[in-house]
C-alpha positions in Angstrom: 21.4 -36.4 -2.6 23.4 -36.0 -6.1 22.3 -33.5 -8.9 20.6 -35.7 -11.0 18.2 -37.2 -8.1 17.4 -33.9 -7.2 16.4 -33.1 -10.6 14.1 -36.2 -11.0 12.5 -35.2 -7.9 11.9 -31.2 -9.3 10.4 -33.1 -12.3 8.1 -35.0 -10.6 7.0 -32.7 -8.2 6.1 -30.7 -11.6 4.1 -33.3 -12.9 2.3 -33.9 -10.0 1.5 -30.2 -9.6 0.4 -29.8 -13.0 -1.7 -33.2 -12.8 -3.5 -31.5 -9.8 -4.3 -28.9 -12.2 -5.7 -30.6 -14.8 -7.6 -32.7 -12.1 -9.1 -29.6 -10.4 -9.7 -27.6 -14.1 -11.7 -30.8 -14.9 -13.8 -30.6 -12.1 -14.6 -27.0 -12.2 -15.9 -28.0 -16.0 -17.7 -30.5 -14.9 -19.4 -28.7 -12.2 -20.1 -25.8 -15.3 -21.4 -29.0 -17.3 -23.9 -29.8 -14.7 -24.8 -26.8 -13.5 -28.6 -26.8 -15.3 -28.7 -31.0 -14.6 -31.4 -31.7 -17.4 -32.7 -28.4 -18.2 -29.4 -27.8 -20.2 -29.7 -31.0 -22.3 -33.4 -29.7 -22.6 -32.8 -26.6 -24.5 -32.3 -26.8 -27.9 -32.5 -23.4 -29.4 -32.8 -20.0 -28.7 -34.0 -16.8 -30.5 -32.6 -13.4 -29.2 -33.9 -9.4 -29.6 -31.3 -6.8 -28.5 -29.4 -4.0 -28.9 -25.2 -3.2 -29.7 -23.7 -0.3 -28.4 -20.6 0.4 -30.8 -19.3 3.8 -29.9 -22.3 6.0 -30.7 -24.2 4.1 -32.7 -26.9 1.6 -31.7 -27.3 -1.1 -33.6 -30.2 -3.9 -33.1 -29.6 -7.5 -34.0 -31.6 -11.0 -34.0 -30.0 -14.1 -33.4 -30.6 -17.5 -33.7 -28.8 -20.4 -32.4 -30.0 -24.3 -32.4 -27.8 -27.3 -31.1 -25.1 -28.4 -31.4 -23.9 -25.6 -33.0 -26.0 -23.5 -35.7 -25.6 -20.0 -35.2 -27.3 -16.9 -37.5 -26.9 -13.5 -36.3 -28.3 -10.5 -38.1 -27.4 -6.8 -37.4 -29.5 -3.9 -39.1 -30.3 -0.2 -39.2 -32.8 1.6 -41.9 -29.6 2.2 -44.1 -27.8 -1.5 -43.9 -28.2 -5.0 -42.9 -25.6 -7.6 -41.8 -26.2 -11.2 -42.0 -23.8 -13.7 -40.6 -24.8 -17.2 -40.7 -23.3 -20.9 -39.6 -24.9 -24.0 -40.8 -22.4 -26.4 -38.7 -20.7 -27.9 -41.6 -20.2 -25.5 -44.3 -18.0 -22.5 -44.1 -19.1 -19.2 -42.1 -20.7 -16.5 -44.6 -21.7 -13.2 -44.1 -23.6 -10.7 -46.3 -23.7 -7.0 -46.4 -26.0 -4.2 -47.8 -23.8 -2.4 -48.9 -20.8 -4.7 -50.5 -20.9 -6.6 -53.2 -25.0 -6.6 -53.6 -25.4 -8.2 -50.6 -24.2 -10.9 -52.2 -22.9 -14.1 -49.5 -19.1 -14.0 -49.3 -16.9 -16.2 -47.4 -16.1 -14.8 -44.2 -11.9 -14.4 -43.6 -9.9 -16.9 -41.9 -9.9 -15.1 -38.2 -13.5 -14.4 -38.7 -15.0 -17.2 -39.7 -12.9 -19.3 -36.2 -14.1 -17.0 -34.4 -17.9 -17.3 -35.4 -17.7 -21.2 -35.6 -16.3 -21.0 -31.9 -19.3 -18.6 -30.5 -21.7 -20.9 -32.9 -21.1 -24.5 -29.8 -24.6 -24.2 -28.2 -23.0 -25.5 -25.0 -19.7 -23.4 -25.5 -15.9 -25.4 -25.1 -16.8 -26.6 -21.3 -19.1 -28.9 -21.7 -17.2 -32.6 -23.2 -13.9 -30.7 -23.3 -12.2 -33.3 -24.2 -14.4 -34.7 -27.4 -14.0 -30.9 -28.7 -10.3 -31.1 -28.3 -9.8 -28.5 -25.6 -7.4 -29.1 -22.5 -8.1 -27.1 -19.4 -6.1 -26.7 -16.7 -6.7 -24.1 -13.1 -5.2 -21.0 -13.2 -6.4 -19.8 -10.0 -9.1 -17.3 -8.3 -10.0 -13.6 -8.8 -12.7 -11.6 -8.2 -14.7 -11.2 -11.4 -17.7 -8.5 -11.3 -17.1 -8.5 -7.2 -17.8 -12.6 -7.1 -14.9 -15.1 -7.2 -14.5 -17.2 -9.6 -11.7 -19.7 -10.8 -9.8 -19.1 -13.7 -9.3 -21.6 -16.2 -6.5 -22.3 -19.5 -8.3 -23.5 -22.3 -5.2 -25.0 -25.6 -7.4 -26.0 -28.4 -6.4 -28.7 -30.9 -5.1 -26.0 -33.1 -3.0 -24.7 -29.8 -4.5 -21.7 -29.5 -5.1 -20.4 -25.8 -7.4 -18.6 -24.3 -8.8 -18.2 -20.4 -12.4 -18.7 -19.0 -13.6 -17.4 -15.4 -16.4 -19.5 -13.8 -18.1 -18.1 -11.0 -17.9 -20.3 -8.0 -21.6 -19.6 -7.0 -23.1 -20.9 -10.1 -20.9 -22.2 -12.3 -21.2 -19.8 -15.1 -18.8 -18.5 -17.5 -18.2 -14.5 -16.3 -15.4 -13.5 -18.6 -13.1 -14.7 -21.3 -10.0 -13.5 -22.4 -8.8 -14.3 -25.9 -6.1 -12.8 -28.3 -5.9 -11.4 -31.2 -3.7 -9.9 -33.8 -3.6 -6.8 -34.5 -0.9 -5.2 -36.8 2.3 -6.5 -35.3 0.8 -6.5 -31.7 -1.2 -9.3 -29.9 -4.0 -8.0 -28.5 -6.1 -9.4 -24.8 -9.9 -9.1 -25.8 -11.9 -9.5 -22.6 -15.5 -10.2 -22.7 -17.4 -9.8 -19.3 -20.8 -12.0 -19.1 -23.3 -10.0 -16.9 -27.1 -10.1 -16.1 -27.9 -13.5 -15.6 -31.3 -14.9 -16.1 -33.2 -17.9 -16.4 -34.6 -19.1 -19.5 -36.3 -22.6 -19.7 -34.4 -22.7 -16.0 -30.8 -22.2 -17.7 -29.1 -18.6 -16.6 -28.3 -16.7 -19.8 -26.0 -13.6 -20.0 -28.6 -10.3 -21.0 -25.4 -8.0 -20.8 -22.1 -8.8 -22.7 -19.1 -6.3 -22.6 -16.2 -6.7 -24.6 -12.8 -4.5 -24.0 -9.6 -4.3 -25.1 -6.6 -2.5 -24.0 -9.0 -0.7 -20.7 -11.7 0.3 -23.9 -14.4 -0.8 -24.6 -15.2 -2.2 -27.7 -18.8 -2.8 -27.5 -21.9 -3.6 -25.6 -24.4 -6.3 -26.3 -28.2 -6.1 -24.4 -30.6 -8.6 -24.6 -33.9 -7.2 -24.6 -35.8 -10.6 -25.0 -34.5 -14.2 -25.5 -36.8 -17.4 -26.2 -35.9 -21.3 -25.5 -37.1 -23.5 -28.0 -38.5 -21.5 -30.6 -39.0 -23.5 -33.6 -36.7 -22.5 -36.4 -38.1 -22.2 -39.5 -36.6 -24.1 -42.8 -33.8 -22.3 -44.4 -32.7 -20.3 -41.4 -28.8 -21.2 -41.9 -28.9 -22.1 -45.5 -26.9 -20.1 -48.0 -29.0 -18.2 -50.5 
């Protein structure tokens, strides 16, 4: 067989291998997709009570989400207040006691993708493809002593990032993403732990998120609420 054959036959044995991938990572979404049937499609909001463990400090916080992809989250303690809001359309804000008169400001660039990201209701699985997202299988580990498969998540922006879905249940146990940091990119790994039901969808009551083998902080849910009806106003900017 002459070079050039050979090296048709490499290619195509790539293609295929990385066609399989895609094939398999769209299944696993899918299956992620599915995984409440129409309890999921159901749920439209939800109101959450809990607590944030940043190093010694405890710091409570309500949020409120509604579909597709609202998203208010407000952090407090008897001397501040944090209020972070998303209204879908209009750029991320975020107010703070104790800058500018708590005054809304704009949030930064990395911020504010960050918030619009954790502000999709159903998160990036569910209708990958109309969000932009490719996904592809990485493989299997063990993720909080269950397997799950890993999956590569490109963006239309090309940013990458990795998802673990539990093979049990088909729910999203950890995500790795990067960020910058100085002149360093930095792995942030957020562990999803504590699932319970809620209007018959499992919801994460413990979030952990580390980087570099610390831990950043600790979210606990103390009480979440399906449904709740969301006043007037909730993500508008004063």
């Amino acid at each position: 067989m002459c070079a050039p054959r050979r090296i048709i036959c490499l290619a195509a044995m790539l293609t295929l291998a990385i066609s399989g991938q895609a094939q398999l990572g769209h299944e696993i979404a899918r299956k992620h997709a599915a995984r409440a049937g129409e309890k999921l499609a159901a749920l439209t909001a939800l109101r959450v009570e809990g607590r944030t463990f940043i190093n010694t400090e405890v710091v409570p916080f309500t949020l409120v989400a509604q579909r597709p992809n609202r998203l208010r989250v407000e952090s407090f303690t008897p001397l501040r207040r944090v209020v972070q809001v998303y209204d879908g359309q209009s750029p991320p804000w975020i107010s703070h006691s104790e800058s500018k008169s708590g005054l809304p400001q704009d949030m930064g660039a990395g911020d504010a993708k960050d918030f619009i990201a954790n502000a999709d209701f159903d998160g990036p699985l569910v209708n990958f493809a109309e969000k932009g997202y490719s996904v592809d299988y990485a493989g299997e580990e063990k993720i909080n002593g269950s397997t799950a498969y890993k999956l590569l998540l490109m963006s239309k922006t090309d940013d990458i990032f990795f998802l673990w879905v539990d093979a049990e249940n088909s729910e999203v146990v950890k995500r790795t993403a990067y960020r910058v940091s100085g002149d360093k990119r930095v792995a942030v790994d957020t562990f999803f732990k504590d699932f319970r039901e809620v209007a018959g969808v499992l919801q994460p009551h413990r979030i952990e998120t580390v980087a570099n083998g610390r831990t950043l902080y600790i979210m606990l849910v103390d009480r979440m609420e399906a449904n709740v009806e969301i006043p007037v106003g909730t993500f508008a900017r004063p």
